[in-house]
py3Dmol code that shows the C-alpha trace and the ligand (Angstrom):
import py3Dmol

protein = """\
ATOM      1  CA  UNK A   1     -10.978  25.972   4.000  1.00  0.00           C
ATOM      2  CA  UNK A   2      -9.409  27.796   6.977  1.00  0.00           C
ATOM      3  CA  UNK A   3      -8.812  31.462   5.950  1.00  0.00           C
ATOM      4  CA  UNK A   4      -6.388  31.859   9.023  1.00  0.00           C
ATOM      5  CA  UNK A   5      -3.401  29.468   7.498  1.00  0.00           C
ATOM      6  CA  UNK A   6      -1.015  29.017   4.497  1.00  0.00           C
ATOM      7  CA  UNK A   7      -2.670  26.666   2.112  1.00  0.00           C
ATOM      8  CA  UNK A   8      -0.026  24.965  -0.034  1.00  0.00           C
ATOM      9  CA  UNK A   9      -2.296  25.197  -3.416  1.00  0.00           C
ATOM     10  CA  UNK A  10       0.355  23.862  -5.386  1.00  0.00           C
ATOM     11  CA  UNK A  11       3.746  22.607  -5.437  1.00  0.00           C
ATOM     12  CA  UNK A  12       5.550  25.290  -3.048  1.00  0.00           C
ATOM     13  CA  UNK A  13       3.346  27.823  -3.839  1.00  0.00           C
ATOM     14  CA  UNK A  14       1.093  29.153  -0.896  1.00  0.00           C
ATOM     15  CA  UNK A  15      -1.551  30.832  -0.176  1.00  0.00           C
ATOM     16  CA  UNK A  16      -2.662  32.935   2.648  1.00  0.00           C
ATOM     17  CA  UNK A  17      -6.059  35.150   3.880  1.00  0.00           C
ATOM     18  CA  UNK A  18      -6.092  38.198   5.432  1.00  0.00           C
ATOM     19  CA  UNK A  19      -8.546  39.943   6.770  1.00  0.00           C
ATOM     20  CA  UNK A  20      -9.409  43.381   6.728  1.00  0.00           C
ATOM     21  CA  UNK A  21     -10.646  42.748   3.207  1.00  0.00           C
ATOM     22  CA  UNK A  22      -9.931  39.261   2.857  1.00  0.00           C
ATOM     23  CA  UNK A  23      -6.901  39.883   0.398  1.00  0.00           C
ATOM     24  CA  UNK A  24      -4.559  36.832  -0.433  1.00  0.00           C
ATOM     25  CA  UNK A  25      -0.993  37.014  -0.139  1.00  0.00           C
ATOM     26  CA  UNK A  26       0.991  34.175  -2.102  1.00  0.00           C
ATOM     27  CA  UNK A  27       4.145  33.129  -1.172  1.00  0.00           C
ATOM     28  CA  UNK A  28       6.652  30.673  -3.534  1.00  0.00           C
ATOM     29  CA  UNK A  29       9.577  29.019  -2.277  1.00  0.00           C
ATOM     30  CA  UNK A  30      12.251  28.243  -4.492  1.00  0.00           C
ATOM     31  CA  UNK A  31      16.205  26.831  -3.807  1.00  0.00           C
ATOM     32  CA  UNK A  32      17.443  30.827  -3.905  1.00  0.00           C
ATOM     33  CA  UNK A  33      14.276  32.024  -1.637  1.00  0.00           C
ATOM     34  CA  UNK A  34      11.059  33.197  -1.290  1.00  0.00           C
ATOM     35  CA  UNK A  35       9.064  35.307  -3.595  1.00  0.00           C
ATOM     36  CA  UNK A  36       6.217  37.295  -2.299  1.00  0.00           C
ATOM     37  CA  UNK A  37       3.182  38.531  -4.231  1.00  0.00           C
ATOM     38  CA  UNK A  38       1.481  41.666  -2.309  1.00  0.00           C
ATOM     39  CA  UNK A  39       2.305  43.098   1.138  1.00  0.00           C
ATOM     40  CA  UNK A  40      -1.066  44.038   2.692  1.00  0.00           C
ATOM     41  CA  UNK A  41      -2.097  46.987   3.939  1.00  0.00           C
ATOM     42  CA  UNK A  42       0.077  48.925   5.699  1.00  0.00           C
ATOM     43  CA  UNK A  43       3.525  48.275   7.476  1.00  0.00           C
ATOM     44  CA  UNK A  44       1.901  46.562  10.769  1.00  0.00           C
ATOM     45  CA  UNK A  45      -0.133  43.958   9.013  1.00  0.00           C
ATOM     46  CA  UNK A  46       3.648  43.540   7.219  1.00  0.00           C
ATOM     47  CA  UNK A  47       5.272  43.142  10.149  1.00  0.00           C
ATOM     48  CA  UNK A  48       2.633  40.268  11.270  1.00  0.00           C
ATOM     49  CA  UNK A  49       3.166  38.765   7.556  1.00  0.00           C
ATOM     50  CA  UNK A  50       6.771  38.502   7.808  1.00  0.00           C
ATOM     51  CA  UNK A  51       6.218  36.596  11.125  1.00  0.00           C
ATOM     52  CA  UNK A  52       3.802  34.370   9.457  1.00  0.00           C
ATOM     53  CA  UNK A  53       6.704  34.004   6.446  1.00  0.00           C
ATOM     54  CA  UNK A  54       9.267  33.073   8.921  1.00  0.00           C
ATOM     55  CA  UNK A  55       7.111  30.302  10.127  1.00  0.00           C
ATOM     56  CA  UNK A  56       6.116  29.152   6.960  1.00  0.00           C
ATOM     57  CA  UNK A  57       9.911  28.464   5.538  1.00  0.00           C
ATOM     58  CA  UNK A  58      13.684  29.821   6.723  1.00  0.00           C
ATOM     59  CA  UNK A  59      14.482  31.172   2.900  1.00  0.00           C
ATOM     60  CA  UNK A  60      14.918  34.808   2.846  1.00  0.00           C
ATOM     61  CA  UNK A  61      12.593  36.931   0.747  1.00  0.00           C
ATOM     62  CA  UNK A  62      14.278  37.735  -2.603  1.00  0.00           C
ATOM     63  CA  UNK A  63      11.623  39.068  -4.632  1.00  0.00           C
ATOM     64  CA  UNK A  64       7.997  40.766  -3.833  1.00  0.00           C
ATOM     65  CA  UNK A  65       5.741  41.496  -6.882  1.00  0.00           C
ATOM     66  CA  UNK A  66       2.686  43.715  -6.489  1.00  0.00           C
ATOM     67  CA  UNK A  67      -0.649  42.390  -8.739  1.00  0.00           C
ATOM     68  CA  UNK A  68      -1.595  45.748  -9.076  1.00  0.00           C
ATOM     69  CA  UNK A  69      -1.658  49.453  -7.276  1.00  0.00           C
ATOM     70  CA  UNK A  70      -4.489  49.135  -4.722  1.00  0.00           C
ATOM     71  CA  UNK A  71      -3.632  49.691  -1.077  1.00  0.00           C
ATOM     72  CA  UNK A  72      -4.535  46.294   0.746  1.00  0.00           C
ATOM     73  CA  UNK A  73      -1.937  44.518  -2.082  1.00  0.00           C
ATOM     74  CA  UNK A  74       0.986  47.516  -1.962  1.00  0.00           C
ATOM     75  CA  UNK A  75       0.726  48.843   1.754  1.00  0.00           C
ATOM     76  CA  UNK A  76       2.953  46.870   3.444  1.00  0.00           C
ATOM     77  CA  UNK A  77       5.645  46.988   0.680  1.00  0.00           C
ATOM     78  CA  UNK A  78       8.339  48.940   2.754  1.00  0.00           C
ATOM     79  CA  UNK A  79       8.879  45.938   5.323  1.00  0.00           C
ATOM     80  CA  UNK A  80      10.560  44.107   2.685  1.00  0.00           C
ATOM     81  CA  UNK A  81      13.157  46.677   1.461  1.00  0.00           C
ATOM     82  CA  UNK A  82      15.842  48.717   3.626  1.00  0.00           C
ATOM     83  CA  UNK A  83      16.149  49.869   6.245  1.00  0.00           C
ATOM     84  CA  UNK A  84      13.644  47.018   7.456  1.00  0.00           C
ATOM     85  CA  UNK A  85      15.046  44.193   5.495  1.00  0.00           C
ATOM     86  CA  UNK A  86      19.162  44.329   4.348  1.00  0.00           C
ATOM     87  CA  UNK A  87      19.997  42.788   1.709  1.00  0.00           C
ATOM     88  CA  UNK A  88      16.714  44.118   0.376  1.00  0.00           C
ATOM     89  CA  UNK A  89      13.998  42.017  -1.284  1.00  0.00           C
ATOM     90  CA  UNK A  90      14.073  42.987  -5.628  1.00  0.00           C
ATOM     91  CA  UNK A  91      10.208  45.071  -5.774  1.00  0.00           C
ATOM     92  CA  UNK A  92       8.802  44.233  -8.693  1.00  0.00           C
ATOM     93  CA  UNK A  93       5.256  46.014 -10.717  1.00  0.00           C
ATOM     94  CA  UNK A  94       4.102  46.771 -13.824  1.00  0.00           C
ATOM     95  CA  UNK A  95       5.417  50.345 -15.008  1.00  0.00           C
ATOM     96  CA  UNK A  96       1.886  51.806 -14.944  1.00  0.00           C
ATOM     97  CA  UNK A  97       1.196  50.367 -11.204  1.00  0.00           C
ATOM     98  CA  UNK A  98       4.492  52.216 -10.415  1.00  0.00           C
ATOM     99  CA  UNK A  99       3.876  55.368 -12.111  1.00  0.00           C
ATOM    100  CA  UNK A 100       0.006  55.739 -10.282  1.00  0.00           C
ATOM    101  CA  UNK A 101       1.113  55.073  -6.968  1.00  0.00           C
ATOM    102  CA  UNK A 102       4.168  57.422  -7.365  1.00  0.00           C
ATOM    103  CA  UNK A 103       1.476  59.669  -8.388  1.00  0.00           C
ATOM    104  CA  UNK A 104      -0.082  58.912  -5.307  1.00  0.00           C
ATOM    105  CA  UNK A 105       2.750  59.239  -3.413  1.00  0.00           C
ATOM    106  CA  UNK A 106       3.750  62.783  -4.281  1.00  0.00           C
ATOM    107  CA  UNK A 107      -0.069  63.646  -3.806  1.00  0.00           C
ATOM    108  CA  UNK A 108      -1.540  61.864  -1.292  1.00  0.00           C
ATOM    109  CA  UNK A 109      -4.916  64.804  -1.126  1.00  0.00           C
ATOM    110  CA  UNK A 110      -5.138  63.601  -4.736  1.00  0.00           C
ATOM    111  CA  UNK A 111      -7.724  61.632  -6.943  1.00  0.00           C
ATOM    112  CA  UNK A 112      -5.820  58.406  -5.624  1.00  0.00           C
ATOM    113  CA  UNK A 113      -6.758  55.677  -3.373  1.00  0.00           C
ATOM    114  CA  UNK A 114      -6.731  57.235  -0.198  1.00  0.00           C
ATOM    115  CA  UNK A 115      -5.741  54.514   1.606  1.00  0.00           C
ATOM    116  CA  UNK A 116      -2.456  53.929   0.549  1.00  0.00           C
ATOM    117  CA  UNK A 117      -0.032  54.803   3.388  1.00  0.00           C
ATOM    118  CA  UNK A 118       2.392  57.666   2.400  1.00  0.00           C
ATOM    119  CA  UNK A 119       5.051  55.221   3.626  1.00  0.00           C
ATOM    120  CA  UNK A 120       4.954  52.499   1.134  1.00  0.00           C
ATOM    121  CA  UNK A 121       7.432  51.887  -1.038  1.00  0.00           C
ATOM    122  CA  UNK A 122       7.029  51.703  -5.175  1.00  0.00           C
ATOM    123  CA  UNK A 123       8.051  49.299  -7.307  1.00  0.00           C
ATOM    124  CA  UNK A 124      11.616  49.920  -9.329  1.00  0.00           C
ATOM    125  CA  UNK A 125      11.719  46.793 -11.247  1.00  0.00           C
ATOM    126  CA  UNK A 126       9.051  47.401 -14.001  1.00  0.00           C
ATOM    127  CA  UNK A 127       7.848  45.234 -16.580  1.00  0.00           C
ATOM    128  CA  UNK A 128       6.101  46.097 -19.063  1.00  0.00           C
ATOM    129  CA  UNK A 129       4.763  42.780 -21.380  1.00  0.00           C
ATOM    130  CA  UNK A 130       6.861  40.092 -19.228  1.00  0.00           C
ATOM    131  CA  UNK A 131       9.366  39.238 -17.381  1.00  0.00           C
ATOM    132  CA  UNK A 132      10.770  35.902 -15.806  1.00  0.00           C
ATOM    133  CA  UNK A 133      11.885  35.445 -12.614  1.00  0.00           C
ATOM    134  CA  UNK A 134      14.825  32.978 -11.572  1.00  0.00           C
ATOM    135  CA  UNK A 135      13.905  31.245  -7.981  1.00  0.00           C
ATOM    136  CA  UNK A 136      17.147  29.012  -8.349  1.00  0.00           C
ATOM    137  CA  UNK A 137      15.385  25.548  -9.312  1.00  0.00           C
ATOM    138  CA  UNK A 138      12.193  27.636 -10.733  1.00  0.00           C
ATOM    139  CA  UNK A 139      11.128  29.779 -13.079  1.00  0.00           C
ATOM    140  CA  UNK A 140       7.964  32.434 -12.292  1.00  0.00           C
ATOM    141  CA  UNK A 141       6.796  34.320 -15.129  1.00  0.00           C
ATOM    142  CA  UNK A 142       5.356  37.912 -14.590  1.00  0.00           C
ATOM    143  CA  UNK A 143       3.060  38.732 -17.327  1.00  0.00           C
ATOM    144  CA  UNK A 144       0.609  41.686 -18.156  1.00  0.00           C
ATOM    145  CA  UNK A 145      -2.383  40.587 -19.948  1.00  0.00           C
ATOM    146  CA  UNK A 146      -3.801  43.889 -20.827  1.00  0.00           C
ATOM    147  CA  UNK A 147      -6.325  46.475 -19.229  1.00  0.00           C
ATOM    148  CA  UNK A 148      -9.197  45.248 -16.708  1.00  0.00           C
ATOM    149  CA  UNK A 149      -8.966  45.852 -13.290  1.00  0.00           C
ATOM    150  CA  UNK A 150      -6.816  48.600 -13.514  1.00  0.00           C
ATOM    151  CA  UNK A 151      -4.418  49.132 -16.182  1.00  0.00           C
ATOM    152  CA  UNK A 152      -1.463  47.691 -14.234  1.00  0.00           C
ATOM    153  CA  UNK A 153      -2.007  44.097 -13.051  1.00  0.00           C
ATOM    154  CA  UNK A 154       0.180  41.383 -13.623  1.00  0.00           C
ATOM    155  CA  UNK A 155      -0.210  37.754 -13.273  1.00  0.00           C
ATOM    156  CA  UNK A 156       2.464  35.461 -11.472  1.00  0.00           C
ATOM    157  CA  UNK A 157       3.015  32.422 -13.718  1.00  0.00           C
ATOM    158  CA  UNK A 158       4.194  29.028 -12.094  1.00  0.00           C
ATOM    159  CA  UNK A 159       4.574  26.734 -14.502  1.00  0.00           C
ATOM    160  CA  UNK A 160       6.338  23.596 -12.817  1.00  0.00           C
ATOM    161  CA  UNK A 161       3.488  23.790 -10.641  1.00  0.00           C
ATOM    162  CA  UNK A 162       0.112  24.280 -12.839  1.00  0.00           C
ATOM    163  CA  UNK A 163      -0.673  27.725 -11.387  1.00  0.00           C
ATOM    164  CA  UNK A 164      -1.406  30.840 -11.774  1.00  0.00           C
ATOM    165  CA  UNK A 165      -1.710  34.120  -9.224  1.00  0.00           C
ATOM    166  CA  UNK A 166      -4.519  36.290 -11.153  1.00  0.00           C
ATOM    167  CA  UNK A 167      -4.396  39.525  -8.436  1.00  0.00           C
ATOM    168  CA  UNK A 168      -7.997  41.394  -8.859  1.00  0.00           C
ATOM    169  CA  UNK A 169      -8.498  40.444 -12.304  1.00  0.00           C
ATOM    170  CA  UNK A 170     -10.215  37.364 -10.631  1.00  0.00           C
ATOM    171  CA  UNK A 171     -11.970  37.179  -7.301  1.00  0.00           C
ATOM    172  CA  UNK A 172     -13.625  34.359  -6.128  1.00  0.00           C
ATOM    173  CA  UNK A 173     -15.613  36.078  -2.847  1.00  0.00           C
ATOM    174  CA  UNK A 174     -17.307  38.462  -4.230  1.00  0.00           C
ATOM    175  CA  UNK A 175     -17.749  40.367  -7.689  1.00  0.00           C
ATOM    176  CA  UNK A 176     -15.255  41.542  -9.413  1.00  0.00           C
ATOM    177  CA  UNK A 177     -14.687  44.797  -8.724  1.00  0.00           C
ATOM    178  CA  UNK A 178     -15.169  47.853 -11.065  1.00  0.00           C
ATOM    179  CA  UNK A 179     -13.498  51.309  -9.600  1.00  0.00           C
ATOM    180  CA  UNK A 180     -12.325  54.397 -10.877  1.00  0.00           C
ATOM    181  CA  UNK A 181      -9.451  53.095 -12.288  1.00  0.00           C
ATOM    182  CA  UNK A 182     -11.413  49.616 -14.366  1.00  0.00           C
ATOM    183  CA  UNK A 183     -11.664  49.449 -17.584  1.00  0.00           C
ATOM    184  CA  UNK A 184     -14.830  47.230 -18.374  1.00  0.00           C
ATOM    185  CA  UNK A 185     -14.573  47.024 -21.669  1.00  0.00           C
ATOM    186  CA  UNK A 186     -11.302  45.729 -22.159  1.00  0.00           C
ATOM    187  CA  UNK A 187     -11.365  43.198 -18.850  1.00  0.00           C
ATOM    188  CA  UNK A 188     -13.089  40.489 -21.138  1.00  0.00           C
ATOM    189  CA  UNK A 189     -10.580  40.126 -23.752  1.00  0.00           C
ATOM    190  CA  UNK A 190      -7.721  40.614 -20.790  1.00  0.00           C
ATOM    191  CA  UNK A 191      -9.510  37.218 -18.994  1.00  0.00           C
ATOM    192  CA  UNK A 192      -8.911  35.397 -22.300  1.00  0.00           C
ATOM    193  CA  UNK A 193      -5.678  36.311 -22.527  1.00  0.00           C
ATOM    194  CA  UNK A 194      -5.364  34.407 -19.619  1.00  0.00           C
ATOM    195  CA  UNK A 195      -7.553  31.774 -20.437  1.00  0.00           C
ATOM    196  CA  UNK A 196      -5.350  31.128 -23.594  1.00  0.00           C
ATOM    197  CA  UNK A 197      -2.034  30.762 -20.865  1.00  0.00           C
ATOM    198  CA  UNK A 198      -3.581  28.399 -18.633  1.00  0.00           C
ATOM    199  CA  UNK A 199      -5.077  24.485 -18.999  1.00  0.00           C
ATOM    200  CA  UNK A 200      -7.827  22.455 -17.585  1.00  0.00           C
ATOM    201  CA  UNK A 201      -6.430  21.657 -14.193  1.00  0.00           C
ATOM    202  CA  UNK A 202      -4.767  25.201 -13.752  1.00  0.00           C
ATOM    203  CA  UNK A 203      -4.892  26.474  -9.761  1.00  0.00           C
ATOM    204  CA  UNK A 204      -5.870  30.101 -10.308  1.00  0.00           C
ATOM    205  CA  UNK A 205      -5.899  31.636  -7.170  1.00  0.00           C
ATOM    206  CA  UNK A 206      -7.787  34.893  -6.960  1.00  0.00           C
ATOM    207  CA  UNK A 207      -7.002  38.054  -5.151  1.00  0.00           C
ATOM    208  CA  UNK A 208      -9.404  37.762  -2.639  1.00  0.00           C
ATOM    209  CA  UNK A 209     -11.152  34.623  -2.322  1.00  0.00           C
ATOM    210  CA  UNK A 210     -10.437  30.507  -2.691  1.00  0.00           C
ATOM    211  CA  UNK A 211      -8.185  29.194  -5.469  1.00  0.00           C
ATOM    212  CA  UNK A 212     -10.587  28.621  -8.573  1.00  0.00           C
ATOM    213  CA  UNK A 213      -9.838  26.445 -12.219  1.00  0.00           C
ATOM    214  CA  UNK A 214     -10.820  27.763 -15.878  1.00  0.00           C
ATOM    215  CA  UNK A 215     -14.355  27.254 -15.581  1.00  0.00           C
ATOM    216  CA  UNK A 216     -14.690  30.065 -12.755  1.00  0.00           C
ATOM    217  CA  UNK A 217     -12.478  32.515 -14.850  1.00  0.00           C
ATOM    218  CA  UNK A 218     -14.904  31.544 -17.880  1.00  0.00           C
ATOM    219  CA  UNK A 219     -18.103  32.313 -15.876  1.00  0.00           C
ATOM    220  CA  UNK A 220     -16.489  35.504 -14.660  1.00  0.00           C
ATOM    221  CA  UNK A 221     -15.360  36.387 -17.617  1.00  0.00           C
ATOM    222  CA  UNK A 222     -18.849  35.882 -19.331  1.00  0.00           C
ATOM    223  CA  UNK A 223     -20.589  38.035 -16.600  1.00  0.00           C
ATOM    224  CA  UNK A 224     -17.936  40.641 -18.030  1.00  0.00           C
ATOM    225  CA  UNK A 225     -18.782  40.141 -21.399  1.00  0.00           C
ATOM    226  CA  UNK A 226     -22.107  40.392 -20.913  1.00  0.00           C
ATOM    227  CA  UNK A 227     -22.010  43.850 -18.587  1.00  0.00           C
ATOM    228  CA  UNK A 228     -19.321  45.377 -21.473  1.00  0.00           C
ATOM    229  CA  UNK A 229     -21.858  44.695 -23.937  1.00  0.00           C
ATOM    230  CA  UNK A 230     -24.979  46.459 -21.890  1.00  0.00           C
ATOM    231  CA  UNK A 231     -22.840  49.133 -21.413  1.00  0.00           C
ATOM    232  CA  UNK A 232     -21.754  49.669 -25.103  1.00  0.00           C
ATOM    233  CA  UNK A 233     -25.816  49.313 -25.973  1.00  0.00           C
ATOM    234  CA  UNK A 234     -27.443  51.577 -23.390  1.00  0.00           C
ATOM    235  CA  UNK A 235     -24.501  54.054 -24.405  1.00  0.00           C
ATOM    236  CA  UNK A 236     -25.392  53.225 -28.321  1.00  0.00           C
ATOM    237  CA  UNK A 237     -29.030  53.757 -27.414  1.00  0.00           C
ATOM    238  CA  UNK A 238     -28.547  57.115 -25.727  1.00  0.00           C
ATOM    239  CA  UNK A 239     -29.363  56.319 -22.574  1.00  0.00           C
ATOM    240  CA  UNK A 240     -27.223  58.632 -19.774  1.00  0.00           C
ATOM    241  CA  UNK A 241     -24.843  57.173 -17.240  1.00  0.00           C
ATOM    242  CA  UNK A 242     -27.622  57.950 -14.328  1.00  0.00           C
ATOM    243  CA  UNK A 243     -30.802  56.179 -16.302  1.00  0.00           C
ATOM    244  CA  UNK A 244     -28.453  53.290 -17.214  1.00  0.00           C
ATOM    245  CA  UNK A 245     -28.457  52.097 -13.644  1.00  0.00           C
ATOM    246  CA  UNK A 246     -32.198  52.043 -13.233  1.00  0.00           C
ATOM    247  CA  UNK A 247     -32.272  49.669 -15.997  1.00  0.00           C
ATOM    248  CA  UNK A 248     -32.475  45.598 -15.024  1.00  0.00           C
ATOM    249  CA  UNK A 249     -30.897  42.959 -16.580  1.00  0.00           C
ATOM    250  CA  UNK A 250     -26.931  43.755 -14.795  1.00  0.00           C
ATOM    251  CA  UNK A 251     -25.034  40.881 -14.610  1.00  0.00           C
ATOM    252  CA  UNK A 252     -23.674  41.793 -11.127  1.00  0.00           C
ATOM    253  CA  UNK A 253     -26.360  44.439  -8.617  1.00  0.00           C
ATOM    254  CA  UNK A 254     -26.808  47.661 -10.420  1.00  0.00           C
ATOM    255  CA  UNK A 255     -25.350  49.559  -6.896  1.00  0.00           C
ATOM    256  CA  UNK A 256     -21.753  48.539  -7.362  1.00  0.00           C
ATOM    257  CA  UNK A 257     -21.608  49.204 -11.054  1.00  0.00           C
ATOM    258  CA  UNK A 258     -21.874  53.346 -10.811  1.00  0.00           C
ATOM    259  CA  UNK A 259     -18.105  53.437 -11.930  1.00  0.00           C
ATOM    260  CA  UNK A 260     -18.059  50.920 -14.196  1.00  0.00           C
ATOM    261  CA  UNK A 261     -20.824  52.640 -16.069  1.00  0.00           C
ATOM    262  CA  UNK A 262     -18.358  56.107 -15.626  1.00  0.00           C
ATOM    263  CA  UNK A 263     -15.610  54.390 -16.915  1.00  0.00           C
ATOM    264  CA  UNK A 264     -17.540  52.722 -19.648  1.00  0.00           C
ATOM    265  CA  UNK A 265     -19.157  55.504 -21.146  1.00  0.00           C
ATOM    266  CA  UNK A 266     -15.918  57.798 -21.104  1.00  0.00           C
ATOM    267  CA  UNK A 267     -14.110  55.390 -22.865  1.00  0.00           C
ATOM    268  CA  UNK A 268     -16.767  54.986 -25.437  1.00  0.00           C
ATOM    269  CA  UNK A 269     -17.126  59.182 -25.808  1.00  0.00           C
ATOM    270  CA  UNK A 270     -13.456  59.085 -26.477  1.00  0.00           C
ATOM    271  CA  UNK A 271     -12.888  56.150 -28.400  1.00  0.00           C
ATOM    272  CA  UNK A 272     -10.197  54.962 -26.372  1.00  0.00           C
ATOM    273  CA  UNK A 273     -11.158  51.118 -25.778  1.00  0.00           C
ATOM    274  CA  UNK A 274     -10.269  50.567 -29.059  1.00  0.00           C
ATOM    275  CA  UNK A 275      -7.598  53.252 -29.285  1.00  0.00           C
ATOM    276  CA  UNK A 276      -5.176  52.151 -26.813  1.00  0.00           C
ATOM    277  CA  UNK A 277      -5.424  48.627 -27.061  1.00  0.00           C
TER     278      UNK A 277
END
"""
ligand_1 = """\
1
ZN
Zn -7.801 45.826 -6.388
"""
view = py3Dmol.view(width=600, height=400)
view.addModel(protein, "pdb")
view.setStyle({"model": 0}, {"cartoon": {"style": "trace"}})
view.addModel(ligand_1, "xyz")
view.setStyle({"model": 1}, {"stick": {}})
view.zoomTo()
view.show()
């Protein structure tokens, strides 16, 4: 499939690829407008966005939702709310996405991602387990399904049309990915908390990466099953963070699983994977 295009991947629901990074941006049209999920980079690749958004449909852009805090999904969130855009599109997170990157907004030299630009704007409609959104003829349902990726994604819900926007808790075009802010341990039971919402024939389409169906979210979530359970043995076993790596048997290569091993083991010393769930 073209990467360059919107690809309608279900009933009014569309997807599109952007490179750097290869990060999708969704788009669903309903009778009252357009909802947006995730703005890019930065403000120019926003600006080009909104041209591509003009082309794809007239309706005005009434709500953008944010799958989670990392820059190439949040970075272009300013060109949909004033002074860019009057009336302003509703901004919509999950309260602990909001809360990091207003962390990283006050501190931008901080622990952060560093690529978030300073000028993006955070999300003031929060939700917390859920939330339902009201396209006119459709309803989209926001819903957290616990830690994984970070420990603010949401997933965008389209029932009428059999699908289901999973952000970075899937990706289809490469592996996962496990960073500072991942929690390993809990992403497995998070994945079946979205198996359990979705069916068979389910479009899932992934933050980066082609649309995918419940088999691909099983694999994946295996392959995190399996690397949460290596981690909670070599940590059971004694083994340090540094010697864990040199060990074989990863489900994904041993060179992008340094944090996840971080993460892993902290949680484990403090108890919080099972704490906090
Ligand atoms: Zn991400």
């Amino acid at each position: 499939m073209s990467t360059s295009l919107w690809h309608e991947v279900a009933d009014r629901v569309f997807q599109r690829r952007y490179q750097p990074w290869d990060v999708t941006v969704s788009a669903i049209l309903g009778s009252d407008g357009l909802a947006v999920v995730d703005t890019r980079c930065n403000l120019a690749e926003a600006g080009e966005l909104r041209e591509h958004l003009r082309r794809l449909s007239p309706a005005p852009v009434r709500w953008v939702v944010n799958t989670h805090v990392h820059f190439d999904h949040v970075g272009g969130n300013a060109e949909f709310v004033a002074p860019r855009q009057i009336p302003p599109a509703e901004l919509w997170g999950h309260r602990a996405m909001a809360a990091a990157l207003s962390a990283e907004q006050d501190d931008p030299e901080g622990e952060g991602d560093p690529a978030v630009p300073v000028s993006t704007v955070v999300p003031d409609r929060l939700v917390d387990r859920a939330h339902v959104l009201d396209l006119g003829d459709r309803l989209v349902r926001l819903v957290h399904p616990g830690r994984g990726h970070t420990d603010g994604d949401l997933l965008i819900h389209i029932p009428d049309a059999d699908a289901l926007l999973a952000g970075d808790l899937v990706e289809e075009s490469g592996p996962p990915a496990l960073g500072s802010d991942s929690f390993p341990l809990d992403w497995p039971d998070t994945l079946d908390a979205l198996l359990a919402a979705i069916g068979p024939a389910t479009v899932v389409v992934p933050g980066h990466g082609a649309p995918v169906g419940a088999a691909f979210v099983r694999e994946q979530r295996d392959a995190l099953a399996a690397l949460a359970a290596r981690i909670t043995a070599l940590h059971a076993a004694g083994v340090s963070a540094e010697d864990a790596l040199d060990t074989s048997g990863w489900p994904y290569p041993a060179s992008k699983l340094a944090q996840a091993v971080t993460r892993g083991y902290a949680a484990l010393d403090t108890g919080s994977a099972q704490l906090d769930r």
